[in-house]
FILO-49878 format. One record per atom (N, C-alpha, C): residue in one letter; x, z, y. Coordinates in pm, whole numbers, plus 32768, in hexadecimal, padded with zeros to 4 digits. Each point is the difference from the previous one (the first is absolute). Layout:
<atoms>
AXZY
...
</atoms>
This chain:
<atoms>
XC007F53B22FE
X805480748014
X808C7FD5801E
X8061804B8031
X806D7FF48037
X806880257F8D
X807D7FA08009
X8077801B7FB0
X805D7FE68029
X807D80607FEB
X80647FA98047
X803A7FA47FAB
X805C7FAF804C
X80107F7C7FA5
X806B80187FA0
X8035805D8005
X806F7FFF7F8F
X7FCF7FE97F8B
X7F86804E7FF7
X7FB680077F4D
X7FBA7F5F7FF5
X80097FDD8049
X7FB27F5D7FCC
X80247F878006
X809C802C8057
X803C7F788002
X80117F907F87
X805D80807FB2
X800C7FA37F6C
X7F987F907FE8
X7F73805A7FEC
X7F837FBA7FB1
X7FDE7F908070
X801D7FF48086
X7FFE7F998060
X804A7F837FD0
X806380418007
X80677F957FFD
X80197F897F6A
X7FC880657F96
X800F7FBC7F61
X7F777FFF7FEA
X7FAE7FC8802F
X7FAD7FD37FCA
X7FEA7F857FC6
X803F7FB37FB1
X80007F977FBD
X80317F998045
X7F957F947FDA
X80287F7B8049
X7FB9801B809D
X7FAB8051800D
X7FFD7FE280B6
X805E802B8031
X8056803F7FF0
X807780288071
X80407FC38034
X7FF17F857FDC
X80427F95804F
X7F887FDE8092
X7FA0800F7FF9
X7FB080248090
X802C805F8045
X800E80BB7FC9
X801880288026
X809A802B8046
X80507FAD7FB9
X807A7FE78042
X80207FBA8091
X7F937FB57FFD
X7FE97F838075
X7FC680398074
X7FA0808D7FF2
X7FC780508040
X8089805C8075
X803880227F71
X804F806F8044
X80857FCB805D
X80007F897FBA
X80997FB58028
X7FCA7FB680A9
X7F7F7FDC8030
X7FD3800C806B
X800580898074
X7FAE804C7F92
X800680868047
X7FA180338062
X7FCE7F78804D
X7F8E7FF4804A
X7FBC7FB27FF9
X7FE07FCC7F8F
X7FBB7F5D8004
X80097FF77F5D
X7FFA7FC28017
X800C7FC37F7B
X7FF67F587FF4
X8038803B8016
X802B7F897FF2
X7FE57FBA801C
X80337FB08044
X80057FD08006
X7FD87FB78059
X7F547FDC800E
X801D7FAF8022
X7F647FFB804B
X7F8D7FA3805B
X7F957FF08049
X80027F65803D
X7FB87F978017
X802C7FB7803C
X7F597FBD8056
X803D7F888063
X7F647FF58049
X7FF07F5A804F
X7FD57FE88040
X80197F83802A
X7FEE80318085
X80977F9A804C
X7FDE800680B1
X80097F97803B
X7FEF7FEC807B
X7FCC7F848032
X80427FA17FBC
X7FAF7F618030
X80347F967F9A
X80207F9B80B4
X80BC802C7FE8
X80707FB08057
X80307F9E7FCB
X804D7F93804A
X809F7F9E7FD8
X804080BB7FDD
X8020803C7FAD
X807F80718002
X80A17FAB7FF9
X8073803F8043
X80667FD97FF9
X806C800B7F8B
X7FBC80CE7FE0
X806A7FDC7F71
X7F7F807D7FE9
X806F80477F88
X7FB2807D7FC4
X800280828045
X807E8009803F
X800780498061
X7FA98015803B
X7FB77FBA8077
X7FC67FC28063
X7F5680367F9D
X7FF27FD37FBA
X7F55803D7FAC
X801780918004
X808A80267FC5
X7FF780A07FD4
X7FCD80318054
X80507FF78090
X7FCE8064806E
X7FA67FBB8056
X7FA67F9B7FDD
X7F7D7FDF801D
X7F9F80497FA0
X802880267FAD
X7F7D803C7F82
X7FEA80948033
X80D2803D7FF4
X800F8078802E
X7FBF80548074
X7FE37FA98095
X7FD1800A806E
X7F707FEB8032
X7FD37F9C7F5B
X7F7A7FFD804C
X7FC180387F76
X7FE5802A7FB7
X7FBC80397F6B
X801680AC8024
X7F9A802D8014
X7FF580667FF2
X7FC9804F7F81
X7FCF7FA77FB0
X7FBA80247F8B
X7FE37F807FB5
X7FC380167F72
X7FEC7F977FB1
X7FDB80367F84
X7FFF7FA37F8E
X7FC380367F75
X7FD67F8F7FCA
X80217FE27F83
X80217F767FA4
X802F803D7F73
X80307FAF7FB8
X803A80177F42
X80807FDA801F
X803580437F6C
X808B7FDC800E
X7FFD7FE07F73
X80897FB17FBC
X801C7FF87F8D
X80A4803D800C
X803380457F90
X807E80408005
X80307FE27F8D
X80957FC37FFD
X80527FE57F9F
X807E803A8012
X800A806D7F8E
X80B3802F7FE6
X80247F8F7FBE
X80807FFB800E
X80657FB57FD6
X807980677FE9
X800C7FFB7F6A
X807E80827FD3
X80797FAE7FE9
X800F7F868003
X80807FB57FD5
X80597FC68095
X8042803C801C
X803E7FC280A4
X80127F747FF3
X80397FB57F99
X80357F837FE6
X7F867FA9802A
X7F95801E7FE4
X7F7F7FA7802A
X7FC580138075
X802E8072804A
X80007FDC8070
X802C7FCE808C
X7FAC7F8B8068
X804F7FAD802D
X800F804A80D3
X80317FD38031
X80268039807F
X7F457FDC8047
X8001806D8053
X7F838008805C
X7FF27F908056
X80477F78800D
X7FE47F697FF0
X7FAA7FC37FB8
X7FF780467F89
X7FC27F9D7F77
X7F7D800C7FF9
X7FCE7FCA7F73
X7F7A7FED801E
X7FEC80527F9A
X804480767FDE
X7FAD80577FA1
X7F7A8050800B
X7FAE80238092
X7FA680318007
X7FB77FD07FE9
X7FF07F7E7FE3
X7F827F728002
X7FA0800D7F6D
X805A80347F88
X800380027F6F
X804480757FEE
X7F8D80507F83
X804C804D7FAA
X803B7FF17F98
X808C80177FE1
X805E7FDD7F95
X7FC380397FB2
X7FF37FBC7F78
X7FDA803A7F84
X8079807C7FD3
X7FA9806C7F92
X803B80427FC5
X80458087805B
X7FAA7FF98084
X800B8061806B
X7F8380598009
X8014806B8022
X7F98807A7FF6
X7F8C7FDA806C
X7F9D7FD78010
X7F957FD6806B
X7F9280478025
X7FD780238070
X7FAC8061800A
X7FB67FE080A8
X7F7B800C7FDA
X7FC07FDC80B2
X7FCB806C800A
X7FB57F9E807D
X7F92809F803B
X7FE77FC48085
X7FBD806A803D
X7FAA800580A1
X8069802A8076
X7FD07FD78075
X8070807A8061
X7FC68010807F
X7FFC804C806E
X7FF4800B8080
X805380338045
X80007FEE808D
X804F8074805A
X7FDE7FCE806A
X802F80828061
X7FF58000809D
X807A80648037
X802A7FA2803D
X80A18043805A
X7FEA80688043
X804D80437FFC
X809A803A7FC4
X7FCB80537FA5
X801F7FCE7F85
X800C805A7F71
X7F7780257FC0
X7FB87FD98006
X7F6B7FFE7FAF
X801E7F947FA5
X7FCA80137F78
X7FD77F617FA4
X7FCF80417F8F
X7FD77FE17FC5
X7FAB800D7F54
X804C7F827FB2
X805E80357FAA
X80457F7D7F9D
X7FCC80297F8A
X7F947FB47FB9
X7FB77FED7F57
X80657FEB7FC3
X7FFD80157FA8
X801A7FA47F95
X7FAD80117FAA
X7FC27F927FB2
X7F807FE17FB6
X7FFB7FD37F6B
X809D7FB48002
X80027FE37F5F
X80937FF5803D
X805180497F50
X7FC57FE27F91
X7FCA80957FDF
X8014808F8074
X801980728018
X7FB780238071
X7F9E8053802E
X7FD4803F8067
X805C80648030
X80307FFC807E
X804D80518062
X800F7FF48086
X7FCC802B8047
X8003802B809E
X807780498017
X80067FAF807A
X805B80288086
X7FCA80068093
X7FF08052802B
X7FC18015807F
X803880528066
X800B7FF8806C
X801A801F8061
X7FE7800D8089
X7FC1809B8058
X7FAE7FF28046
X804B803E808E
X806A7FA67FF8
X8038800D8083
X80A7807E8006
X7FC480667F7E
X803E807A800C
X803D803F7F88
X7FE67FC17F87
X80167FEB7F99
X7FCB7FAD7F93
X805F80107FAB
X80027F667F7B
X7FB180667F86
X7F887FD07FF4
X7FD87FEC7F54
X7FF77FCC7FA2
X802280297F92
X80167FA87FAD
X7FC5801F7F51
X7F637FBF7FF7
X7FAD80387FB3
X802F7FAC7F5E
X800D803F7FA2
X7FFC7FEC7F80
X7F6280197FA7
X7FBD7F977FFA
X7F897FEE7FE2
X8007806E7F60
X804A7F967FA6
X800D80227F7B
X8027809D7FEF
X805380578063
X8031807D7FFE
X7FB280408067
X7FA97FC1803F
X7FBE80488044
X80608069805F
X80447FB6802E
X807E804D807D
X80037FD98066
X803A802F8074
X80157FE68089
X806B80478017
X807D7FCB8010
X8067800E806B
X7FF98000807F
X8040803E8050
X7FE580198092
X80648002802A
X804E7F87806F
X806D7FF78021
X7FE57FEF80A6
X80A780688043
X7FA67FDB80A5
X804E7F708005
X7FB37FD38072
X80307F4C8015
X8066801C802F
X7FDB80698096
X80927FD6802A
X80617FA28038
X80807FEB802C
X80377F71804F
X802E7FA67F80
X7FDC7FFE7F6D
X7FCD7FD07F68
X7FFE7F73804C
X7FAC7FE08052
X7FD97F687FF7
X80577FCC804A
X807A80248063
X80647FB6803E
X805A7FA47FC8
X802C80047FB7
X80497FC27FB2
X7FCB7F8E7F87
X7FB6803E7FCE
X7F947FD07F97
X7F7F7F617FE8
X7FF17FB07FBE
X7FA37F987FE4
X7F7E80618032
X7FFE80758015
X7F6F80278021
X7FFB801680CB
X80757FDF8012
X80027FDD8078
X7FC67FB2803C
X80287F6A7FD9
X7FCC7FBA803D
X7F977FBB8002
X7F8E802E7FAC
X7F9C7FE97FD3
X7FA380918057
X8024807A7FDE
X7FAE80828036
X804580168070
X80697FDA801F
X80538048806E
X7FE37FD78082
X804280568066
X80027FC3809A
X80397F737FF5
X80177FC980A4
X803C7F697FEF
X80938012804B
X803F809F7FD0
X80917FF98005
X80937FD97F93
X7FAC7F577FD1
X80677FE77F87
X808C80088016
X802B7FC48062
X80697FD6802F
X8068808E800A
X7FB4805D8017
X803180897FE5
X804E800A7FA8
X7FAE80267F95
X7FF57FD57F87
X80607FA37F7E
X7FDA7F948048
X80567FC47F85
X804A7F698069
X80257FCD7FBE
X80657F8E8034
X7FAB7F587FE6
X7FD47FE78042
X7FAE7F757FD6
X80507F6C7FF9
X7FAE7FA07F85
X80657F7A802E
X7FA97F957FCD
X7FF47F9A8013
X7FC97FAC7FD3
X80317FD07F65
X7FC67FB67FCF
X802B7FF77F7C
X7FAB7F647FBF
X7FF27FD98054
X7FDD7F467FF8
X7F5980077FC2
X80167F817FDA
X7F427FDA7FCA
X801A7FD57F79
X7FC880187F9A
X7FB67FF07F71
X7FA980287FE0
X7FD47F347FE0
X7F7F7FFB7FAC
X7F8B8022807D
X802C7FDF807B
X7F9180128070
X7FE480A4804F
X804D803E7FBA
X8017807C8042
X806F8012802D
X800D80638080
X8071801B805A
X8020809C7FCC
X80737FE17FFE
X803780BD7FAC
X805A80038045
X7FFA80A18002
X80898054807B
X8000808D7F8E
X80858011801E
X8029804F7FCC
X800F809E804F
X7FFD80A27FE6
X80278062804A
X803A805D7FAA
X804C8021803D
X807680497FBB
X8005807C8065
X7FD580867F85
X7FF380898068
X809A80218051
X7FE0801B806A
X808A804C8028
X802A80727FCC
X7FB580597FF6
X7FE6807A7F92
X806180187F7F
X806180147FEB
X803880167F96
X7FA080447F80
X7FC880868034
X7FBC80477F8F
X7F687FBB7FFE
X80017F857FCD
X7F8E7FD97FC3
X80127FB67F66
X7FA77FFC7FB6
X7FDB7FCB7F91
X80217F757FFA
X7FDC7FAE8064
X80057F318019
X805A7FE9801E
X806B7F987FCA
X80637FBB8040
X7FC87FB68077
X7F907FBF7FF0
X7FBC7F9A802E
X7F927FB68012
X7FB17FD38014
X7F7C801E801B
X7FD87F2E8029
X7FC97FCB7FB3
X7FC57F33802C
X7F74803A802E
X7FE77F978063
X7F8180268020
X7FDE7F468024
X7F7B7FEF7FBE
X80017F3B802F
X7F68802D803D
X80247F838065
X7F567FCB8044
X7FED7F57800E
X7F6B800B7FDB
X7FEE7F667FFB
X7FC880078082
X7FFA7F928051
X7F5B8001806A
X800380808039
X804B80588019
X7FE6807E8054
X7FCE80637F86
X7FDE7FDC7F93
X7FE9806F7F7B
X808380347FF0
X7FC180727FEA
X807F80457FA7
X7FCD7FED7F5E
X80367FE67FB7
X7FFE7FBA7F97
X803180497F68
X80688041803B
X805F80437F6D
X806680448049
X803580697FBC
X807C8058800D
X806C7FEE7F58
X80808000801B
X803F801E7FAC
X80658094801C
X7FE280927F96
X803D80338034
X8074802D7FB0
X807C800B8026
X808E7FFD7F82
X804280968041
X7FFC803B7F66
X801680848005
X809F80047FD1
X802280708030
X809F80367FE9
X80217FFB7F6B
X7FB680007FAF
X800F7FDA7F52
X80007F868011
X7FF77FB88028
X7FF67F677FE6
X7F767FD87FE1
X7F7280487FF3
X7FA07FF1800C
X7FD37F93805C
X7F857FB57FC8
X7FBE7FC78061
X7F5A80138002
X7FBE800E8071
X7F69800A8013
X7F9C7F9B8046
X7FCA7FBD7FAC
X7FF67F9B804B
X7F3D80278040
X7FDA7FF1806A
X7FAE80088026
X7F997F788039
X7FA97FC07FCF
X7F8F7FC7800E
X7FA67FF4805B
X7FE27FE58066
X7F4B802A8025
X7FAC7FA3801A
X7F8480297FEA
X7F7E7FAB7FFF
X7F8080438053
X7F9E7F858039
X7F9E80318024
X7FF680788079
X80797FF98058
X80008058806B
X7FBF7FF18053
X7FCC80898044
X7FCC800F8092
X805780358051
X80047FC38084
X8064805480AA
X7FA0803F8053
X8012804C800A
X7FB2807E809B
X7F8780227FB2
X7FE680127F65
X7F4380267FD9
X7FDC804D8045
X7F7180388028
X7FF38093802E
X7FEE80787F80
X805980417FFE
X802E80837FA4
X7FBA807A8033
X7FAA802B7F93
X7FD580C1801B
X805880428055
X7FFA804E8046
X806680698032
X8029804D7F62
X7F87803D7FC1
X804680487F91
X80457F867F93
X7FFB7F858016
X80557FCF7F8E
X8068801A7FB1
X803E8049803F
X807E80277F9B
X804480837FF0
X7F4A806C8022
X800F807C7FC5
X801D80077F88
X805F803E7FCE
X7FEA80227F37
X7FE080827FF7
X7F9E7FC87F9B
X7FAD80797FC6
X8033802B7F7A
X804C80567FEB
X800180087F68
X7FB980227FAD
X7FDE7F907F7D
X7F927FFD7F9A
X800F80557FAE
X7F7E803A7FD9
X7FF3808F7FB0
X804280187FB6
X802D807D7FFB
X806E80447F63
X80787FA98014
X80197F9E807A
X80817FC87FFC
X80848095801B
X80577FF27F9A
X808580398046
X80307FD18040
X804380888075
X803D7FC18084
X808180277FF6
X806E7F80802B
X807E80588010
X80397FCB8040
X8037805B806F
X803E802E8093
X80AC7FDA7FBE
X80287F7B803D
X80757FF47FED
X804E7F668053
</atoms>
């Protein structure tokens, strides 16, 4: 059944210790975050640059795991150079899961432990299922992913639009570049993205709190063949819906 969101925000938003997912949800807006990653051809690459918009141009789709690490202390975290995506810092909130997508703006982001919660998006709007509350938010996507880490992962291959690119050297065998939205009204100061071998490998993403998100991936596929209905959402029985 239908609600509007005023009456449910509260109970959204304070729900204990997951709200720190669901913060990560909303602070995307279209994604969630975060984050998808895949393997593309295996070149000499020149820098990180040079992979991004080789992945960007030729990946139309994909689907692999992720591992996700907040980091609430700014002091421990190091510039989108470093090798923080490689390892999760102890005593940081950790949480994986599954993912897919197919460009422009389709993906299914799991998360599987330590909390069940979906994020999905089927081109036209963002859902965002609360297993334990049995809820669904309904957000339209919208131009949400321009600016945003759910860009360049779900988005067209207009980064440069977008955000400001730079290289940002090699550690530990990965090549990291940094993008910085042009966008004033977004959430990210800044955005590491490393590739080994033409992988995309890890994202670091650093939020306007001084937040950091560090993103993981494993076990990816590039171009799978995907259902057409893949990334219908269906909302699951007696789920509440709210339009906001």
């Amino acid at each position: 059944m239908q609600h509007d969101v005023s009456g449910h925000h509260a109970r959204f938003a304070d729900s204990g210790h997951r709200s720190w997912l669901r913060a990560l949800a909303r602070r995307i807006g279209a994604c969630a975050a975060a984050g998808a990653a895949l393997l593309v051809a295996s070149h000499a690459w020149a820098s990180g640059t040079d992979q991004l918009q080789q992945f960007v141009s030729q990946v139309h789709s994909a689907r692999g795991e992720f591992v996700q690490t907040e980091i609430r202390v700014p002091s421990k975290a190091q510039g989108a150079s470093g090798a923080l995506s490689t390892q999760a810092p102890k005593g940081n909130t950790v949480s994986s899961g599954t993912f897919s997508f197919a460009r422009p703006g389709k993906f299914i982001w799991q998360y599987q432990k330590p909390y069940e919660q979906l994020l999905q998006a089927d081109g036209d709007k963002l859902y965002v299922y609360d297993k334990d509350l049995n809820q669904v938010t309904v957000r339209p996507l919208g131009g949400a992913l321009g600016a945003s880490p759910a860009a360049i992962l779900f988005g067209s291959n207009d980064l440069e639009q977008n955000f400001t690119l730079k290289d940002a050297g090699v550690k530990a065998g990965i090549d990291w570049l940094e993008l910085v939205p042009k966008s004033k009204d977004t959430q990210f100061q800044r955005i590491g993205i490393g590739f080994r071998d033409g992988n995309l490998e890890a994202m670091e993403l650093h939020d306007v709190f001084g937040n950091v998100t560090l993103l993981k991936f494993s076990n990816m596929q590039k171009n799978p063949s995907l259902p057409a209905d893949a990334f219908k959402f269906t909302v699951p029985k007696g789920a509440d819906v709210i339009n906001g």
